[in-house]
N, C-alpha and C positions, 0 to 999 in steps of 0.2 A: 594482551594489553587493552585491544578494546573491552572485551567483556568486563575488567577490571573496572574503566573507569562507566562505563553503561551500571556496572552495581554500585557504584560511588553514588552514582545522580538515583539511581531504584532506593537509595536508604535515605537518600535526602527528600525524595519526594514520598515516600513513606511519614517520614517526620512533617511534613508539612502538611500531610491532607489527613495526619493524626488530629494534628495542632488544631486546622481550622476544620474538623468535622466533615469532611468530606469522603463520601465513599464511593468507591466506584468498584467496576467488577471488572477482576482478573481474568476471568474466563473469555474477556470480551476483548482485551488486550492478547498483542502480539508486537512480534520483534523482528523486526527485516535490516537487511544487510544491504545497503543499493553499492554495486560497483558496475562499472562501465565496460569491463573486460569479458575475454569472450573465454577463457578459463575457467576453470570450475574450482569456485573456493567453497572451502569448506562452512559446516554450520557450525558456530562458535558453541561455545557448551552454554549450560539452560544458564540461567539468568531467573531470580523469584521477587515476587514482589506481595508483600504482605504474608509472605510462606508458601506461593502458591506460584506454579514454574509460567513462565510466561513462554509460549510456544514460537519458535523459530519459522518462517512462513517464508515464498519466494512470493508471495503476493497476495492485496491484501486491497479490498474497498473500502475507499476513506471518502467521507461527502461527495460520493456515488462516482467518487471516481477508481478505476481500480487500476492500482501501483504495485509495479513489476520492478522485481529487482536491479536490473538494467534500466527503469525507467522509459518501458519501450512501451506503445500507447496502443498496441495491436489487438491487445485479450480486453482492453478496452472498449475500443472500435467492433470489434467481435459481439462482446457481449452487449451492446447501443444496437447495431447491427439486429442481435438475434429478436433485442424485446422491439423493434419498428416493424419486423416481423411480423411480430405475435400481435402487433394490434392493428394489420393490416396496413401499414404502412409504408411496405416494402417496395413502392414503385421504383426509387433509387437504385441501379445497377452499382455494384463494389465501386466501378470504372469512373462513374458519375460520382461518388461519394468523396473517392480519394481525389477527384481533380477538386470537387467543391471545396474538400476540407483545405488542398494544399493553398486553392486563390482564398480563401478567407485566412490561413497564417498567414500567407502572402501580406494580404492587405490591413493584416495588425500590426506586421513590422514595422 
């Protein structure tokens, strides 16, 4: 049923970025499934857009942030983590990081 209506909206935005000349590249698109549960659901069958299969992923960087099917911020922080690393940055301990990061959500709620 989802894949159903996710092809519904794939032929209408097909028609639409016909219409107004817009191309974009399938290869560079992907499909993700976010659910909250700690079960393993399955990948829904492909899904095409323009004729061309658009790939099923458990996670995916989107304006440099990267989004995990559970929406969990870890492969994130990980990968923030390894590049302050890499440009010598690293004086932050995991310890210090996670208390910093928790008092600054803290103090945007």
């Amino acid at each position: 049923m989802l894949v159903k209506y996710l092809e519904t909206y794939l032929n209408n935005l097909e028609l639409w970025l016909s219409e107004w000349r817009i191309a974009i590249n399938v290869s560079k698109s992907s499909a993700m499934l976010f659910a909250k549960t700690s079960r393993r659901i399955r990948k829904p069958r492909a899904v095409q857009l323009f004729g061309k299969q658009i790939q099923w992923v458990d996670d995916a960087r989107y304006l440099g942030v990267t989004l995990d099917k559970r929406l969990n911020w870890s492969k994130h922080i990980d990968q923030v983590r390894k590049k302050a690393a890499q440009t010598g940055n690293a004086w932050i301990s995991p310890e210090q990081e996670k208390r910093s990061l928790h008092q600054e959500w803290c103090s945007t709620v």
